[in-house]
N, C-alpha and C positions, 0 to 999 in steps of 0.2 A: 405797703401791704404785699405788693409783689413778693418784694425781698422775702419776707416771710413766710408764707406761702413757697418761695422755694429753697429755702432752709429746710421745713417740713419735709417736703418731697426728697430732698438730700438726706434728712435723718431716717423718714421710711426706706430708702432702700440702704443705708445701712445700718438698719436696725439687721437683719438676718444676717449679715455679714460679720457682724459683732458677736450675735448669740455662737454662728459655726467658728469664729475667733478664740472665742470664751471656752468653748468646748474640746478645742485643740489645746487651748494649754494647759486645760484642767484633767487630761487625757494624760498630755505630758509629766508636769508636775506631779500625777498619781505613778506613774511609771518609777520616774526618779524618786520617790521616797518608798518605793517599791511597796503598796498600798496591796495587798491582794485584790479590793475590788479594783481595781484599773486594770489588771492579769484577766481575769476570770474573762473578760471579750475577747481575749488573744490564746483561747485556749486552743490547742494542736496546733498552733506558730510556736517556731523556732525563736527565741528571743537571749539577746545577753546583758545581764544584770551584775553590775557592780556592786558591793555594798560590805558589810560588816558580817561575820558568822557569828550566830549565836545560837544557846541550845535548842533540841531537838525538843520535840513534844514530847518524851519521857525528862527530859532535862539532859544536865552536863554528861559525859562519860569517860570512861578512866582510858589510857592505853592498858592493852592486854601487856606488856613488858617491863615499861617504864612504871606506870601505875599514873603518869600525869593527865590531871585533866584535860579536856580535851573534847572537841564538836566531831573531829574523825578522827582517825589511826590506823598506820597500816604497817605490818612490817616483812622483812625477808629475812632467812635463816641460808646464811652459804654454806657450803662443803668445803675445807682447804685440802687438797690431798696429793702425793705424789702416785704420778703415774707408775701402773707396772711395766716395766722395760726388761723383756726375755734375755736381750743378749744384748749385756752390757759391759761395754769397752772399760778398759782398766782408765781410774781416772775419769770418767766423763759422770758431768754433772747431771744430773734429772732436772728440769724445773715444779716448780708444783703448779697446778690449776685449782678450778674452784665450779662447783656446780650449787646452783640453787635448788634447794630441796623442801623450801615453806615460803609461799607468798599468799599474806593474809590483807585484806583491806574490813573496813567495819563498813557495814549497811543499813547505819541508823539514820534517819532523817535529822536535820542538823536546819537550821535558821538562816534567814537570811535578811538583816535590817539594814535601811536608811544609817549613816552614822549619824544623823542628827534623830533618829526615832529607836534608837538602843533601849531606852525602858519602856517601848512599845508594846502593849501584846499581838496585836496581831504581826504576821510576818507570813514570807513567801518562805517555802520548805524548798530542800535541796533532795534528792533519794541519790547516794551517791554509790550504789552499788554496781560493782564491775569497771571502777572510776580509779584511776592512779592520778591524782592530781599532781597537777607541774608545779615545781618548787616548795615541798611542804617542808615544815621544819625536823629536822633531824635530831632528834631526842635521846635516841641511845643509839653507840655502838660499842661491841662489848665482843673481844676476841675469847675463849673459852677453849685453852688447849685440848689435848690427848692425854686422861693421863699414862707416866712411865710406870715402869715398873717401881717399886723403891723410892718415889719421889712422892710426895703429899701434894694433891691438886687441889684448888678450890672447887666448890660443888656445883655444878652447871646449877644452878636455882630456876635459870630462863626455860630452859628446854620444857619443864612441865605448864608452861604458859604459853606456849604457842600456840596457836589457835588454827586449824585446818589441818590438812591430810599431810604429813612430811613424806617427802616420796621421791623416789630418783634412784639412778643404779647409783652403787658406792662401790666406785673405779678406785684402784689403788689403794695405797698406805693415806688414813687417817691423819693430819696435820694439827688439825685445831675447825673448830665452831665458828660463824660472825655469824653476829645478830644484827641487826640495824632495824631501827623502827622512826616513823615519821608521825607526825602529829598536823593538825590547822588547832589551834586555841581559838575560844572565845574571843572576840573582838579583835581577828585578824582580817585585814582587809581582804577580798576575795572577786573574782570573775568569774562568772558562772554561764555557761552558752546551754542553752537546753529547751526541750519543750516544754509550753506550757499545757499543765494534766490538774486536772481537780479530784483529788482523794478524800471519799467522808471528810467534804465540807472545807478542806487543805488546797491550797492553790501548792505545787509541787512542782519543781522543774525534773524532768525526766529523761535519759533519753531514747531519739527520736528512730524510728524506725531505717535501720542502717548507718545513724549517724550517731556515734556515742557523747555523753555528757561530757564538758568540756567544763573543771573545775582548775584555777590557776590563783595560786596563794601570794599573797605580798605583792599585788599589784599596788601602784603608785598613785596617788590620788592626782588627776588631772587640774590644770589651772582653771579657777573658776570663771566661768562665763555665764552672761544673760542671756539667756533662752530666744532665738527669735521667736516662737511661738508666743512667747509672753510681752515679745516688745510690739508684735502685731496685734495683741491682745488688748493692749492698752492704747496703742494708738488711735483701732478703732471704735472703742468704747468711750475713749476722750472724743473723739471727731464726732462722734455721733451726740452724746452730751453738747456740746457746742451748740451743733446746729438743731436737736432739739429744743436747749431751752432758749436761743437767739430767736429761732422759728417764732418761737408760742410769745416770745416777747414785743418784740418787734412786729406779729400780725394783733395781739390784743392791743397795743399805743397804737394803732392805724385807725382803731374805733372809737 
């Protein structure tokens, strides 16, 4: 009856032990399948989430250049041009430079899911505005001469899709157009460092006052591991089961 009796006593005190166990990894595991209710108590924390991009709350959206679908897009319009050189020696080369004259990013909220919760609806939003994300993919570039006199040029087509103010001095002899524009597609892996902000009912990473969003594309999927939180979760939820039903057993055979 002893023995039992102090089983019991051993299961009561970690019975709370288990529940604040339980609670940790049920914390964690909402984190990792990036759950908005697990977000919503870490709101104005800084936090960084891995996971899959997918569409925004209007849904997919096209790039402004390319036209390919797409969660963001962002692109730059350079200047090629040769300098003017007042006094220039017989024989000497000029080289050309290049100024940027259109840098556009898009500002639509864009998705952010578990890859094992992709036809999920709920999801954690991204506001990626004033954000140049690190390593996005490269979708178009497209050189666009000068044209000559007397020579038949293709027709800029891009220039009237540029989207923002084109602006800059235009130093020198005209060379030629680049365009380049970048993309994140649907279901591209993604790192995202940002605050957590809740918008009409939206859990939103945003960023943080002085600290800007930090979106990084084609990260690599980590090797998988067991949570300690979940292996401490189990352990003492087992330990506690044990000496629960040992307790109750072993003191009711005493009588």
């Amino acid at each position: 009856m002893v023995i039992g009796v102090a089983l019991l006593a051993v299961a009561v005190v970690l019975l709370p032990l288990t529940v604040v166990g339980l609670r940790r990894w049920l914390r964690q595991r909402g984190l990792a399948q990036l759950l908005p209710s697990a977000l919503v108590p870490l709101r104005g924390q800084r936090v960084t989430l891995t996971g899959v991009a997918t569409a925004g709350p209007s849904g997919p959206i096209e790039s402004g250049l390319a036209g390919a679908e797409c969660v963001w897009h962002g692109h730059e319009v350079l200047r090629h041009y040769r300098p003017l050189v007042r006094d220039r020696a017989e024989g000497a080369v000029t080289e050309r430079a290049c100024d940027s004259i259109a840098d556009y990013g898009s500002d639509e909220l864009f998705g952010l899911v578990a890859e094992d919760r992709t036809g999920a609806v709920e999801r954690v939003y991204v506001d990626p505005a004033g954000v140049e994300p690190r390593d996005p993919e490269l979708c178009l570039k497209r050189l666009v001469g000068r044209p000559q006199p007397g020579v038949a040029a293709a027709a800029d087509d891009l220039l009237p899709r540029v989207r923002g103010r084109i602006s800059g001095v235009f130093r020198g002899e005209t060379i030629e157009f680049e365009y380049r524009e970048w993309i994140i597609r649907q279901g591209a892996r993604v790192r995202v460092t940002g605050e957590v902000d809740v918008r009409d009912g939206r859990v939103v990473l945003v960023a943080s006052e002085g600290t800007p969003l930090s979106v990084e594309h084609g990260v690599e999927e980590g090797p998988a591991r067991v949570s300690p939180r979940r292996r401490e979760a189990i352990l003492l939820l087992v330990a506690f089961a044990l000496c629960a039903i040992s307790g109750a057993v072993v003191t009711a055979a005493a009588f």
